[in-house]
C-alpha positions in Angstrom: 125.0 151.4 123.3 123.6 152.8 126.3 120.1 151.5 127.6 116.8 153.4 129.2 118.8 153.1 132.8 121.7 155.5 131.5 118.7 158.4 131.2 116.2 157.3 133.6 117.5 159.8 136.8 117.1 162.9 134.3 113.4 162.6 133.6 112.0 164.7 136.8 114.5 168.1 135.3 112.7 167.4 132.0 109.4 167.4 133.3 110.5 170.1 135.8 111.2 172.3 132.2 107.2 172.0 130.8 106.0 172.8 134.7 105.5 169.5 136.0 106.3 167.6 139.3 107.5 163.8 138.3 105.1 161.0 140.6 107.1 157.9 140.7 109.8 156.1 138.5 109.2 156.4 134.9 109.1 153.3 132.9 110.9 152.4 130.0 108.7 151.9 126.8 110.3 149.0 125.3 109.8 148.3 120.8 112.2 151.4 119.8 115.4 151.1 117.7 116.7 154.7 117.7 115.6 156.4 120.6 114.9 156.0 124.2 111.1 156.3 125.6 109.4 156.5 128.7 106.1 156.5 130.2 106.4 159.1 133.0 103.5 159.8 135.8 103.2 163.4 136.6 100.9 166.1 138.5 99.4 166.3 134.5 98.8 163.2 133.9 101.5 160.6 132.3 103.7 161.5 129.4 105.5 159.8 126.7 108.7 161.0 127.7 111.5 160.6 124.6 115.1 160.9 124.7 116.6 162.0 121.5 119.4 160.0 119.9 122.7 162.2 119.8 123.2 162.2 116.1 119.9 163.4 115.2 120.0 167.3 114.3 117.9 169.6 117.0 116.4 171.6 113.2 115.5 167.7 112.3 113.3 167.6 115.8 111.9 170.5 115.4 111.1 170.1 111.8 109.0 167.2 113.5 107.4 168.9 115.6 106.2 171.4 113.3 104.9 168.9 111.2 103.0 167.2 113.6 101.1 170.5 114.2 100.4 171.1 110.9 99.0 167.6 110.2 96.9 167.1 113.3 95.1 170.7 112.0 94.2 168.5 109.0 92.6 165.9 110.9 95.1 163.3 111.8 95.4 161.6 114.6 99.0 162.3 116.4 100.2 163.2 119.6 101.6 166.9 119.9 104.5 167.6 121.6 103.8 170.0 124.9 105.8 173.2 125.2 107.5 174.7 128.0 106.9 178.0 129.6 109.2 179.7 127.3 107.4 177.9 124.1 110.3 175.2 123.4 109.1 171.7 122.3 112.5 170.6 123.1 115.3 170.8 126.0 118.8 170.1 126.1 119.3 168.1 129.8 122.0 166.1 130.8 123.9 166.2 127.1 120.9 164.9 125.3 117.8 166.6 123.9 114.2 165.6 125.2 110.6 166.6 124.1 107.3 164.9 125.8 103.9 164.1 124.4 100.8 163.7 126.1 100.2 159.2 126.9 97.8 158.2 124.7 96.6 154.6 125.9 96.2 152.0 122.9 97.3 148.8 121.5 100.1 148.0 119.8 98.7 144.5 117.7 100.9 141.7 116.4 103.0 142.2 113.8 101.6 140.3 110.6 98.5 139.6 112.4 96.0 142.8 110.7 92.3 141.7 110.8 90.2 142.7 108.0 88.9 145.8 109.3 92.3 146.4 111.1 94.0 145.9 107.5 91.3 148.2 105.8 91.7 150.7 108.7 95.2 151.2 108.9 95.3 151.1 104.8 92.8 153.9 104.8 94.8 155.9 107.1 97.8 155.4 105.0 95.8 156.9 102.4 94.8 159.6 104.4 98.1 160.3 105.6 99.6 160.6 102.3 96.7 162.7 100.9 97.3 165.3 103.6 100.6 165.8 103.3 100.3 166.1 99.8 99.4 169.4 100.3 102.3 170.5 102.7 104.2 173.0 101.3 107.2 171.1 101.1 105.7 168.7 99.1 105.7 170.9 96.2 108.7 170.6 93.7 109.9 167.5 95.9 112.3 165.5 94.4 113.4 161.9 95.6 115.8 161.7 98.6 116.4 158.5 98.1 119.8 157.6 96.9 122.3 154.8 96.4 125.9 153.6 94.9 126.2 149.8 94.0 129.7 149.9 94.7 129.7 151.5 97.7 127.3 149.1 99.2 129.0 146.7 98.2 132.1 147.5 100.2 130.0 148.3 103.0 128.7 144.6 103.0 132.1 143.2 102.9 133.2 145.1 106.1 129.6 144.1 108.0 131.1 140.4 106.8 134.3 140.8 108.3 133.1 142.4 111.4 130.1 139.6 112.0 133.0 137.3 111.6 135.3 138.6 113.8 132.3 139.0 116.3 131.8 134.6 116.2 128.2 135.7 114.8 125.7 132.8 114.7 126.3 131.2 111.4 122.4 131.8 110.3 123.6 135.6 110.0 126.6 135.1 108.2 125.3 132.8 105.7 122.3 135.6 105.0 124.9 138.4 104.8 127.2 136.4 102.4 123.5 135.7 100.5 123.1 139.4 100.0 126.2 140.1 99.1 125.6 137.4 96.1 122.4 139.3 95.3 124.3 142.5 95.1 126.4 141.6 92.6 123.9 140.0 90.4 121.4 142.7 91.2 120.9 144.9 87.7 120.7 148.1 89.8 119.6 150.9 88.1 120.4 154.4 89.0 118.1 157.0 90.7 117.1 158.9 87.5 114.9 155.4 86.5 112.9 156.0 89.0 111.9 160.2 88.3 108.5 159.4 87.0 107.3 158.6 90.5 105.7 161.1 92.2 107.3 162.7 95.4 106.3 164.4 98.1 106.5 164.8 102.2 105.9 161.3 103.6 105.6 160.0 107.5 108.5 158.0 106.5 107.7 155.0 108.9 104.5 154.2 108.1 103.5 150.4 109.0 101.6 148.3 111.8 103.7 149.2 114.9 103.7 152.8 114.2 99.8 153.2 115.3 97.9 152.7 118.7 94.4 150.6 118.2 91.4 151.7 120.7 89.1 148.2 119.2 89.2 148.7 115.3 89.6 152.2 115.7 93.3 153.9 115.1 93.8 156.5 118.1 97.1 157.5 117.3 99.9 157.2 114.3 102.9 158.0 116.2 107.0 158.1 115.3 107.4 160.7 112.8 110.4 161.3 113.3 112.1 160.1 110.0 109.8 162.3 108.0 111.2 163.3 104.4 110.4 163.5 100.7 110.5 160.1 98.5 107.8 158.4 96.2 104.5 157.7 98.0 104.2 154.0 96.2 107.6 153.2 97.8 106.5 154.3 101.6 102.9 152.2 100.5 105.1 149.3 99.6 107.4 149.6 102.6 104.5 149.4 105.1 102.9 146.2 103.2 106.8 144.7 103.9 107.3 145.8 106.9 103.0 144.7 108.3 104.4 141.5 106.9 101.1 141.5 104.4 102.4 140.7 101.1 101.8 136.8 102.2 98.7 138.2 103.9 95.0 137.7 102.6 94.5 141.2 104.0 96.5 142.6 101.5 93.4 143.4 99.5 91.9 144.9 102.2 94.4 147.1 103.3 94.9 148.4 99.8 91.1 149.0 99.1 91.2 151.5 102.4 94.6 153.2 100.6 92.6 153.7 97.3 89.8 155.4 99.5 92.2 158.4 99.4 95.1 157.8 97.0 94.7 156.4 93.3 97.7 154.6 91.8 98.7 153.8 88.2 99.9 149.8 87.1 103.2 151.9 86.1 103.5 153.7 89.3 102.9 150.5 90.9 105.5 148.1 89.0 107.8 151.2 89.2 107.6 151.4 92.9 107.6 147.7 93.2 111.2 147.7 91.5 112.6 150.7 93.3 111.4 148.2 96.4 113.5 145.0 95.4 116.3 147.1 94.6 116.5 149.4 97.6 116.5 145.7 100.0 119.1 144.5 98.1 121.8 148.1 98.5 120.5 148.5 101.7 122.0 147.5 104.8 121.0 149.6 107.2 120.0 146.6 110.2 123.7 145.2 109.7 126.0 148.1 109.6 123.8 149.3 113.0 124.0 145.9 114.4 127.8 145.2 113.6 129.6 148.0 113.0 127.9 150.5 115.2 126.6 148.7 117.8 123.2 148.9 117.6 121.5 145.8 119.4 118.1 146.6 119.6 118.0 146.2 115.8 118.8 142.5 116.3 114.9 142.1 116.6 114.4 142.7 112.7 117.1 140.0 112.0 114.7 137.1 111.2 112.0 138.7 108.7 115.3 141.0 107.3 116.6 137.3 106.3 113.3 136.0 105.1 112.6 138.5 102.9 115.9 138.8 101.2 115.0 135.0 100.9 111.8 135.7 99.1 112.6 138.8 96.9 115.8 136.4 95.7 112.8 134.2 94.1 111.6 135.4 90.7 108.3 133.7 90.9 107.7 134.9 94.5 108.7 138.3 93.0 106.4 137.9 90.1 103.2 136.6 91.4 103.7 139.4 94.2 103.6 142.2 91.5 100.2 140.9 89.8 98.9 140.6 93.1 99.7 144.2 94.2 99.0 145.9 90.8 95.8 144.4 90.6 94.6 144.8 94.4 95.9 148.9 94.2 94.4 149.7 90.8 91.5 148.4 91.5 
């Protein structure tokens, strides 16, 4: 897979397109997955400077884009991306497609380590978030995107197996992949209809800790929305808890009592979600098949906590204390 050096020498065109002269080398912004991001000094001031992946649609950027727009009119805090003389958020140079944003200085904290008012912050903004786009017009009639076939993950698995065998991979991944591939098979997975009471509608799609820029307590910026879709709200709320490592936090109350500033859940919403959660870890793979069968090593990063949680969610009293906690800290 090609690193930030193989698109590094095109930066001055693309900053040349929006009617700006490029001061220096741009620097690669290092933490992305998908992507490849810069932090370019200009004669307007520095620019987060991204270079598309090739597989992701141009409508899919622009829908982005768009969205963006719409939101920060409703008060929240993103960077738009600039235009170019001709009004295009996005150009095509050297094969790939580009857009920039203006730099918006902020921290990045540790992942798993929210302070209270950081946790009650960033929940409230979730929240918010998910309030606002309630009311985008896509959001109405949504249905659920997500989707999944136990089989077909399951043969999936077996070829990320073979390939992190044939690769020599360390024996700590292979024993977590074969671990999975247990849980799969003993997993009662039930099929997307079980899940239609939930209610849907346009999320972020990457909400969690690492996706927001802190200025002190303070959120400056919630940034990457790039995989924006449709699904149930509880299941992006639960996926940022996961992925901010706060469900063996003590600012999981906290974060939740800023989400209920804006958002009320049911306990059925909430044990719903929580199994649509479990059961979308278990059939998904997504980190392995990039990793070993596509190439992808920047995921490699996500290997550790991947293998921990599969480690916890495999405990049915880790499982089952986690619930009562959630249910009663979001219905609070």
């Amino acid at each position: 897979m090609p690193d930030h050096r193989a698109f590094a020498s095109a930066i001055p065109d693309v900053l040349g397109r929006f009617g700006y002269w490029t001061i220096g080398e741009a620097q690669p912004v290092v933490g992305g997955t998908l992507n490849w991001n810069f932090r370019a000094e200009s004669d307007g001031g520095p620019y987060f400077v991204r270079r598309y992946r090739d597989d992701l649609e141009t409508p899919r950027i622009l829908g982005e884009h768009q969205l963006v727009v719409w939101a920060a009119e409703r008060g929240l805090p993103v960077p738009l991306p600039e235009s170019t003389p001709e009004d295009k958020s996005v150009v095509e140079v050297a094969g790939g497609r580009w857009a920039i944003f203006p730099w918006i200085d902020g921290e990045v904290g540790e992942r798993g380590r929210l302070s209270q008012a950081r946790a009650r912050t960033l929940g409230a903004l979730h929240g918010f978030t998910q309030a606002v786009l309630a009311d985008h017009p896509a959001s109405h009639g949504a249905v659920m995107q997500l989707n999944w076939d136990k089989e077909q993950s399951a043969a999936h698995l077996a070829r990320v197996a073979e390939a992190a065998a044939l690769a020599n991979a360390e024996q700590w991944l292979q024993d977590a992949i074969g671990r999975q591939r247990v849980m799969l098979e003993r997993f009662d997975v039930l099929p997307p209809s079980a899940f239609g009471s939930l209610p849907v509608q346009v999320l972020h799609g990457d909400f969690h800790d690492h996706q927001v820029l802190w200025d002190g307590d303070n959120i400056a910026a919630l940034v990457d929305w790039e995989i924006w879709h449709a699904d149930p709200r509880v299941w992006e709320l639960i996926r940022s808890l996961a992925f901010s490592l706060m469900f063996d936090s003590p600012q999981l109350e906290d974060y939740l009592a800023g989400y209920r500033s804006y958002v009320h859940l049911s306990e059925e919403e909430c044990r719903l979600g929580l199994r649509l959660w479990w059961q979308s870890r278990v059939v998904g793979l997504w980190a392995w098949a990039a990793y070993f069968l596509q190439g992808n090593t920047r995921v490699a990063k996500f290997f550790p906590e991947l293998v921990a949680e599969l480690d916890r969610i495999a405990d049915d009293e880790w499982r089952a204390a986690t619930e009562e906690r959630f249910v009663r800290a979001a219905c609070d």
